[in-house]
C-alpha positions as CSV (number, residue, x, y, z in Angstrom):
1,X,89.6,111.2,68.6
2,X,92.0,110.6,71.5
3,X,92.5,113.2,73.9
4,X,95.9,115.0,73.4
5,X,98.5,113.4,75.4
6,X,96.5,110.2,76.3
7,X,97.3,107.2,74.4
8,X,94.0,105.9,72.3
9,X,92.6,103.3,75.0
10,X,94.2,104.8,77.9
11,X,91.4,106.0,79.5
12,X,87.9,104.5,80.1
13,X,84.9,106.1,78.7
14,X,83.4,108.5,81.4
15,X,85.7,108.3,84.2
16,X,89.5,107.6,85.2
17,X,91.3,104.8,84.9
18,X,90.9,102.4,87.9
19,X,94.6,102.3,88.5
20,X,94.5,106.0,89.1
21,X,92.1,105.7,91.2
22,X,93.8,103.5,93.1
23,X,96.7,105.1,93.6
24,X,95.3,108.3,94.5
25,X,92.7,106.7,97.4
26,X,96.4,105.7,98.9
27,X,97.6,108.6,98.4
28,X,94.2,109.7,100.7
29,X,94.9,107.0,103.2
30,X,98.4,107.9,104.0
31,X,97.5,112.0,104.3
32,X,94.4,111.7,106.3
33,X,96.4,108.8,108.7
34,X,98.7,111.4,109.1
35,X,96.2,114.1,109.9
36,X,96.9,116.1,107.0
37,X,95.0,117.9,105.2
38,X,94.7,118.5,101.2
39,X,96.2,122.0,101.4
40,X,98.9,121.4,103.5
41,X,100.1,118.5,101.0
42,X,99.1,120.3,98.1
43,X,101.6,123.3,99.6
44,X,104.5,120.4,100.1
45,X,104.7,119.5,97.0
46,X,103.8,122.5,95.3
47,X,100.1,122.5,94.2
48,X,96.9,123.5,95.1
49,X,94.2,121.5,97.7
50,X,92.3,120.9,94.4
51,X,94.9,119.1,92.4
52,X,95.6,117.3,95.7
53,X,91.7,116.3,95.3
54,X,91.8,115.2,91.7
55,X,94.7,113.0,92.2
56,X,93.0,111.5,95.0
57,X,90.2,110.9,93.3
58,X,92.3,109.7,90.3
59,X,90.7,112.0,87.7
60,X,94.8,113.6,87.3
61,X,97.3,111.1,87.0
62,X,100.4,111.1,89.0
63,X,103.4,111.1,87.4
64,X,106.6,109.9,88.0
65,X,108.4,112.8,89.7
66,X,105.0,113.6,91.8
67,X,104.9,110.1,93.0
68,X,108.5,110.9,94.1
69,X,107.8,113.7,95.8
70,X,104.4,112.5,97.2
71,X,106.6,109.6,98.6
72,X,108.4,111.7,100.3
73,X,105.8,114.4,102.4
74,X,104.0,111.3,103.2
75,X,106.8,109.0,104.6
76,X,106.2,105.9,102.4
77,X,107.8,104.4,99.7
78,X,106.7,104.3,96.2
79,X,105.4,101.2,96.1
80,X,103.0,102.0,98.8
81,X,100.6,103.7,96.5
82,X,100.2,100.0,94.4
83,X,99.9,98.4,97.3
84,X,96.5,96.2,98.3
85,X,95.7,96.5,94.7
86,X,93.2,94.6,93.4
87,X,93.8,92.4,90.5
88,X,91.2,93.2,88.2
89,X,92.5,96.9,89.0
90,X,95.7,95.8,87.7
91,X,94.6,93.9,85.1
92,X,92.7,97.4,83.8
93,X,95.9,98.9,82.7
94,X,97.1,100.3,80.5
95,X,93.6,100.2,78.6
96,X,90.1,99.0,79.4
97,X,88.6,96.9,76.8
98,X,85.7,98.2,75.2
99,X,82.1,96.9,76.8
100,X,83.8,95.3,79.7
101,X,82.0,95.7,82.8
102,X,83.6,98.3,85.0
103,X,84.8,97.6,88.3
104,X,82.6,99.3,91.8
105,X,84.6,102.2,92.7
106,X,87.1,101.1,95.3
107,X,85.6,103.4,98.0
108,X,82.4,101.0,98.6
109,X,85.6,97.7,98.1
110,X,87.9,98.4,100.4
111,X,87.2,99.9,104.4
112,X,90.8,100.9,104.9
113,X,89.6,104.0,102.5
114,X,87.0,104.6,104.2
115,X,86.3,108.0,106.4
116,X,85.2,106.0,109.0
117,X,87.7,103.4,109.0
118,X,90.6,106.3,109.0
119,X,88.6,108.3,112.1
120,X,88.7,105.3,114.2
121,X,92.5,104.3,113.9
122,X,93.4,107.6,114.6
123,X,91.4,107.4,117.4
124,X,92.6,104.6,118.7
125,X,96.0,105.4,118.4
126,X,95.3,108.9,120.5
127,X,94.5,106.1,123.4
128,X,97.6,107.1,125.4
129,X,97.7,103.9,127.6
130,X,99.0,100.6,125.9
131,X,97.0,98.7,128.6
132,X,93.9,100.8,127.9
133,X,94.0,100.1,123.6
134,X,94.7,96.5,124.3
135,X,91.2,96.5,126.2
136,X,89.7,97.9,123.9
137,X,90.9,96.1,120.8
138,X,89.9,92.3,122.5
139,X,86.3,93.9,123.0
140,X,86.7,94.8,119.6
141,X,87.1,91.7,118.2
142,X,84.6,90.1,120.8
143,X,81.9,92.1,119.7
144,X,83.0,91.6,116.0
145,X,82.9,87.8,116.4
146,X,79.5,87.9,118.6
147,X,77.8,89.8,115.4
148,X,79.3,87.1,113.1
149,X,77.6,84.3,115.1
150,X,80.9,83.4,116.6
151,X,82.1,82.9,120.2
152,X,85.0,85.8,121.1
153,X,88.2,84.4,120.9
154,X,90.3,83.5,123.9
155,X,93.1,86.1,125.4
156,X,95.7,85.7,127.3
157,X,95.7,88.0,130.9
């Protein structure tokens, strides 16, 4: 028996649909680049910080006039939220076909949803000095290309 208001085959068996998921770890990305936190986005839009947290972890879906208004508090258009998304995600919806093998939660796919990933930008982007960020990005990708067993590429003074 389907669940009221879910369309039979609309939902996987023991978890949200990947495409919910999706769109709520952007919906993560943009607040926490923005430094904000669940309950000051939850009182934007009108909700509490735990529906912020199930939409981000996709276990509410977003609907239409949400998306709108989520949109909006976080500066980005709508399409942001489907961005970088990857095809088998896509391919998920509207219904997962029965004994298909589930796709890895995107948190272990993707670094830009990462904790760590999202500390360090900000970070970076707290360096004041342009000349001082540029340093640091070229030994960035130096030491990135050393641990790959390549030679760091060459930059212009």
């Amino acid at each position: 028996m389907a669940r009221r208001g879910v369309p039979p085959g609309d939902r996987q068996l023991g978890g949200p649909n990947p495409v919910d998921v999706h769109v709520g770890s952007r919906v993560r990305l943009r607040r926490t680049l923005l430094g904000m936190s669940q309950e000051k986005l939850g009182e934007a839009i009108g909700l509490t910080f735990q529906q912020v947290q199930k939409y981000e972890r996709g276990a509410n879906r977003v609907g239409a006039s949400r998306l709108f208004d989520l949109s909006r508090v976080l500066d980005v258009p709508v399409g942001f939220f489907f961005d970088e998304m990857p095809d088998d995600v896509a391919a998920s919806s509207p219904a997962q076909a029965p004994g298909r093998e589930q796709p890895m939660p995107e948190q272990e796919l993707d670094p830009m949803v990462k904790r760590e990933t999202l500390e360090l930008v900000r970070a970076y982007y707290k360096i004041q000095e342009p000349s001082v960020r540029k340093r640091l990005f070229e030994m960035t990708k130096a030491l990135a290309a050393a641990g790959a067993g390549g030679m760091p590429p060459k930059t212009e003074d």
